[in-house]
N, C-alpha and C positions, 0 to 999 in steps of 0.2 A: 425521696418524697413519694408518698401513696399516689401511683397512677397520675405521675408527673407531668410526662408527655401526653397523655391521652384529655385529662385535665387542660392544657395548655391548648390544643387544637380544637377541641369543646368548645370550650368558653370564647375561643376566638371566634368561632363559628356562630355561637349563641351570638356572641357581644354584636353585629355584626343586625341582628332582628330586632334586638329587645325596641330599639324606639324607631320602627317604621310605620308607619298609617297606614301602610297599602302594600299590601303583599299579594302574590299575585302563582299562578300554578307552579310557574317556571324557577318563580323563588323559593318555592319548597324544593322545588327537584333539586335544584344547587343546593340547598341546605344539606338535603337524605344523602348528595354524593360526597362532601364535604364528613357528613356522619361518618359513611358509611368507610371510608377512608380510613377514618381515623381510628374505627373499630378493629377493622382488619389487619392493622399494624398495631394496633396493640392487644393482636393474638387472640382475639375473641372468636367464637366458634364460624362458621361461615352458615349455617342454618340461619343462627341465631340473631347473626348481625341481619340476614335477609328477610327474617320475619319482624325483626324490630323495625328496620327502616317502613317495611312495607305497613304497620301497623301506624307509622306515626305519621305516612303520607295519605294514606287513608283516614285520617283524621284531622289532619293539616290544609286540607283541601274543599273542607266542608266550607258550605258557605256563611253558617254563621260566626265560625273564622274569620275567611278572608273578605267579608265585610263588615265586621266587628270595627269598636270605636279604637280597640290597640290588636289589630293582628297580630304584629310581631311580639308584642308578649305572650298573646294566645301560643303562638306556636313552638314559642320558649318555652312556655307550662306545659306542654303536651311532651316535647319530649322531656322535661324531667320527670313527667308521670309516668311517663313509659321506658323511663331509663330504673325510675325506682320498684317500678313491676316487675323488671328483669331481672335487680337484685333483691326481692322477694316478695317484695310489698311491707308486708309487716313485720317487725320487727317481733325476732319465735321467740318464747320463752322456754327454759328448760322445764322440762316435768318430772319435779318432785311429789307428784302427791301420792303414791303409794306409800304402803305400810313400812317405816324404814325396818330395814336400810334400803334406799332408791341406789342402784347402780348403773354407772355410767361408764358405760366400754367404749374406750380407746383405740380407733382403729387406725391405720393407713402404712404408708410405703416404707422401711425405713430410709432416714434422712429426714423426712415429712419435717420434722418436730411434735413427735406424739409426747414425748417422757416432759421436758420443756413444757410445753401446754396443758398437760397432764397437771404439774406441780401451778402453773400458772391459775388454772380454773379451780385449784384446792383452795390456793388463796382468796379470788375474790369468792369463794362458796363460804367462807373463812370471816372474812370480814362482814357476811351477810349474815352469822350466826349463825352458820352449819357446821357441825363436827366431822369435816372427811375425812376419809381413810383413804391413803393411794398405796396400790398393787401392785409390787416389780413379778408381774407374767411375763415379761420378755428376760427369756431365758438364752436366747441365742447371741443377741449380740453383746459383743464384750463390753465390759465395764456400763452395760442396760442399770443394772441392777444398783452400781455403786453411784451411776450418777444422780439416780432420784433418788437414795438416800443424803444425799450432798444436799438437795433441790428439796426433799422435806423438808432436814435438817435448818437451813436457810427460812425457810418461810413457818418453821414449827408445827407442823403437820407428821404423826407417824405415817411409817411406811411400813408394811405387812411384806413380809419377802420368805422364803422357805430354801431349805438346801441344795446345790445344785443339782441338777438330776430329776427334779421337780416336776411332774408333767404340768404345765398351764393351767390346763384345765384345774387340777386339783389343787390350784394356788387361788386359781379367781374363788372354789366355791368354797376353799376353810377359811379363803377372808372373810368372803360376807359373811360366814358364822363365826368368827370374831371380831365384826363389827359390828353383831346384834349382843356380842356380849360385853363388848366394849361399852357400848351407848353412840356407835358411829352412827348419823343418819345417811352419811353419802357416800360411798365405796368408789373407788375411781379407777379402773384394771385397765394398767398401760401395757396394751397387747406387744407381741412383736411384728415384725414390719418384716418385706424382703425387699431386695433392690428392683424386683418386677414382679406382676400380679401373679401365683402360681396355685395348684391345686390345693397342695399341703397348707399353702396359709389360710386359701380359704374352708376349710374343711379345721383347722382349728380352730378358729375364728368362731364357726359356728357351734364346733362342741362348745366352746365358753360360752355364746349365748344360750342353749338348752341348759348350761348348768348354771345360769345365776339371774338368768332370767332379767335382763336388763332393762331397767324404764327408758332409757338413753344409748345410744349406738352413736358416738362420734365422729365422723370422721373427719383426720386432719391431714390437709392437703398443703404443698409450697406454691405459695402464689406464684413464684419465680419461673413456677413450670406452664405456663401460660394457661393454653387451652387443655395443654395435655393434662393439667390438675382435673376438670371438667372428666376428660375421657376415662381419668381412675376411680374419679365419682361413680360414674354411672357403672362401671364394673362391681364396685366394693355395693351398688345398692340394690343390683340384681340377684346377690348372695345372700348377703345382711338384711336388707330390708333397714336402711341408714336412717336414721329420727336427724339428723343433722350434721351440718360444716362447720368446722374449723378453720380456716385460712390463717397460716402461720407466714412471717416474713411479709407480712402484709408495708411494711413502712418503707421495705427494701426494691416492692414493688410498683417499677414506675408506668409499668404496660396495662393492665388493668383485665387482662384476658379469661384469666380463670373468676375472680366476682364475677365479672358478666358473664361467663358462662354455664356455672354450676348448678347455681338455682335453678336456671329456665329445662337445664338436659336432664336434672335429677330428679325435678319438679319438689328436692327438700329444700329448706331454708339454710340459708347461713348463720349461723347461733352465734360465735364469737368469730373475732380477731385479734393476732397476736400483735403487737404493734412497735415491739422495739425488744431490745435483749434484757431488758430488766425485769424482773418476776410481775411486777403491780402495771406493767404497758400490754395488757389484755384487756378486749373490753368485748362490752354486749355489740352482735353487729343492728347496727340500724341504718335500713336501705334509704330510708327519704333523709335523711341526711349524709350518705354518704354518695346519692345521686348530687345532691347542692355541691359538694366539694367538686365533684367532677365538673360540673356544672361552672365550677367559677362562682359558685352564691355562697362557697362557704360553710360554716358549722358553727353558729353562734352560741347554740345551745352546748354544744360540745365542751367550746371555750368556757364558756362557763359553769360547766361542769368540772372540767380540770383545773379552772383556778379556786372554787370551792374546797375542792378537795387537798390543797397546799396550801390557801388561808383560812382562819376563823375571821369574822366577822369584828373583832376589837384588832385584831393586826390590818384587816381592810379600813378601816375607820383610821387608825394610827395614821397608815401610806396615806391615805388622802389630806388629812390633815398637814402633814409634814409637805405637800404640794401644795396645798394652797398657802401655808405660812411661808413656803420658797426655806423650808430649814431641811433639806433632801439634802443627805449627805453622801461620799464615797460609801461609807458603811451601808449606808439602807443602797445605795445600787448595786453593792458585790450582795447584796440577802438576793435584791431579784435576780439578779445573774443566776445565781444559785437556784432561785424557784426554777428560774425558766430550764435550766438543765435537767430540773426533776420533772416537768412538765412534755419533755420529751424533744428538746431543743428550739432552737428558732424554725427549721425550716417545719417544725410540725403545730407550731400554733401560727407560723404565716398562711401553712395550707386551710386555716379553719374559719377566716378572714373574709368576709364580703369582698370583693373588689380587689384583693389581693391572689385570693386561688387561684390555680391556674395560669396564674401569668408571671409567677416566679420559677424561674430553675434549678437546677441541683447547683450549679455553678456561679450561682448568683449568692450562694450561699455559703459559706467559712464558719463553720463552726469550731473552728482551732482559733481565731481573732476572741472568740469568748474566752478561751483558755489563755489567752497571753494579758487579756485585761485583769484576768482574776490573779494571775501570778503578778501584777504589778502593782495592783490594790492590796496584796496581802504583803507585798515587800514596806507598805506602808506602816510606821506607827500608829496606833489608835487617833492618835493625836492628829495626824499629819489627816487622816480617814474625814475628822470631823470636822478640823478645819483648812482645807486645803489652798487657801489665800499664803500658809505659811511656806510654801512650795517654793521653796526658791533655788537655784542653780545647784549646789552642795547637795541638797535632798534628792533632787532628782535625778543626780547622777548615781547618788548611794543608792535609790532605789531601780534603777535601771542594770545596777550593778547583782541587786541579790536577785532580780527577778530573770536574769539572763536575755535582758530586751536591751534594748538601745535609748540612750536620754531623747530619743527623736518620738520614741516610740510611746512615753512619757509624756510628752509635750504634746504630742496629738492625741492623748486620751486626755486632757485634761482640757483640751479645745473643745470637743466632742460634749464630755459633762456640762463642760460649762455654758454650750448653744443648749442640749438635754434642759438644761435653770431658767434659759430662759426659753424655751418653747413650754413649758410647766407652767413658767410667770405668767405665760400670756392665755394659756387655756384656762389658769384656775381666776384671772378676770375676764373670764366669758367671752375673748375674743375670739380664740383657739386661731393656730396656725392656717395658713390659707392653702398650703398643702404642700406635700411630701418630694414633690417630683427633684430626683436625682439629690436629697438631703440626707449624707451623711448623717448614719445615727451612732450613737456613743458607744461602748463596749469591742470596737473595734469592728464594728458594723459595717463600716463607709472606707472607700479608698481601700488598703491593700486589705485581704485575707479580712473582707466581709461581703454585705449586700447594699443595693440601693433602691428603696422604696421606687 
């Protein structure tokens, strides 16, 4: 889960101010050391941590603060504004407006995930109504070349590649000039990488920016490598002169060191994030929202962004209707199972949650109990799906049988849906459930190999 643990000591620390009336010098200072903890174990630079604490006790301490009608939410809003300054303030947009083709250079370690990100940002440029073209320049490592033809191939995007032997250079700059005859507006040159910063990389690096003259210099970093993503930053931007970050394996990372560290040492912004292994789990990064997730407030906007983009508005209208007439069947719950897998699992629309971020863990989470409910709903007949009153002893042995689960395992998914019926019943007359705490949820959520709210 994104910045798991550091989220979790946060938000504890937050939760902890938000409703005090009276906060006082000494309670900031437990606050910044409690931060400041938390920071430095989850790999954030040591500057950096130093001059954020000190920026936000020097503002924590004012007295129209700590005599304000809500201190402690005062001092909550301070540091998420100053948690969202560190990861860049505003959210950067790329810069296409040059005469196309706009070209966008691919830089960093290999391993980083440049080629991966590469074909990732073709897509959403893709789905935006850009025509990209991406560049196999990495000539050096093996099978560079045939995995982003794989990675086009997959998301339908050509890929421009030249015979081995190739020098780089002269591959970035006969692209661009067969993407101006193509009608490509966006060129995309997945450089090569080495396993550590050296002369020769940066010295090619740089002839492909003199020859293709790039509006964009990406760099992509592994968040996994903590602060040390940071220290490759500020190398790759003392060469290149970097327009922006990439942070790949961003989903994988539960420390949170290299975001907080990048922006502030690089003084560039963080442009995307890679967020899971599937080609369309790449997004725009945005710092004030991805301060609130840390934060424990969540990503509403988010959430609702990602459920937009898996429903139209007549299947949103259907699902509500079918809850409030209580006619929710097996079938309409294995569809959301199904969204929610597309959506990027449970533990990543739990982390995007008010009141849940932060205070969930990796281990609180099973996402193989979603995989045992969908094999046991599809072991179902259509029939059985719609009306599952017909379930009786014979059925659910046969279906415990083809789904390779146990009739036990059967009988408590069917307990599950059928509390799901009625906690539905009672929200959709306006009473809604009185709350969550330690309430098994259905799909295998609750009890073995799930979560509990």
């Amino acid at each position: 889960m994104i910045f798991g643990n550091l989220a979790s000591k946060l938000s504890e620390a937050m939760r902890k101010f938000r409703g005090r009336t009276r906060v006082t010098e000494s309670d900031v200072k437990e606050l910044m050391r409690e931060v400041r903890l938390a920071l430095l174990e989850a790999d954030v630079n040591y500057k950096v941590v130093k001059d954020f604490t000190k920026t936000v006790s020097e503002k924590a301490v004012g007295s129209s603060v700590l005599e304000g009608l809500n201190p402690g939410q005062q001092v909550v809003k301070i540091v998420n504004d100053e948690l969202k300054e560190l990861l860049g303030g505003q959210e950067a947009k790329l810069d296409l407006g040059r005469t196309p083709p706009n070209v966008i250079m691919m830089a960093g370690l290999q391993g980083a995930g440049k080629t991966t990100a590469s074909a990732k940002l073709a897509l959403m440029l893709k789905k935006q109504g850009k025509s990209p073209l991406l560049v196999a320049a990495d000539v050096y490592r093996p099978a560079a070349i045939k995995q982003l033809e794989v990675l086009g191939g997959q998301i339908q995007v050509p890929v421009f590649s030249m015979p081995d032997g190739t020098n780089p250079v002269v591959i970035a700059k006969t692209a661009k000039e067969r993407a101006l005859r193509q009608l490509n507006d966006v060129v995309i040159v997945d450089t090569a990488g080495r396993l550590e910063i050296d002369e020769k990389l940066m010295e090619e690096l740089e002839n492909i920016k003199k020859a293709v003259d790039p509006s964009e210099i990406l760099l992509v970093v592994d968040s996994m490598t903590g602060q040390n993503a940071a220290n490759v930053a500020v190398a790759f931007n003392e060469r290149l002169n970097i327009t922006g970050v990439i942070l790949s394996k961003l989903d994988s990372d539960t420390r949170g060191g290299a975001a907080l560290s990048v922006a502030q040492m690089t003084g560039k912004p963080i442009k995307f994030a890679s967020v899971g292994e599937k080609m369309n789990e790449f997004e725009t990064f945005k710092p004030d929202r991805m301060a609130g997730r840390i934060l424990g407030m969540g990503d509403v906007l988010g959430l609702i962004e990602q459920a937009e983009q898996m429903y139209t508005e007549k299947e949103a209208r259907e699902l509500e209707k079918k809850i409030r007439q209580q006619t929710f069947t097996l079938e309409d719950f294995l569809g959301q199972l199904r969204q929610i897998k597309k959506m990027g699992g449970i533990g990543k629309l739990l982390g995007m949650m008010p009141g849940v971020a932060g205070q969930i863990r990796e281990e609180d989470i099973d996402e193989k109990g979603m995989v045992k409910t969908e094999a046991i709903i599809c072991s179902m007949t259509a029939k059985e799906r719609k009306n599952p009153q017909i379930l009786n002893a014979g059925r659910r042995k046969r279906i415990a049988a083809g789904s390779g689960t146990t009739v036990q395992d059967v009988n408590r998914l069917m307990r599950q849906f059928e509390m799901m019926r009625d906690m539905m019943k009672k929200m959709s007359g306006g009473k809604g459930p009185k709350g969550f705490g330690g309430t098994k949820m259905p799909g295998g959520f609750g009890g073995k190999g799930g979560f509990k709210f």
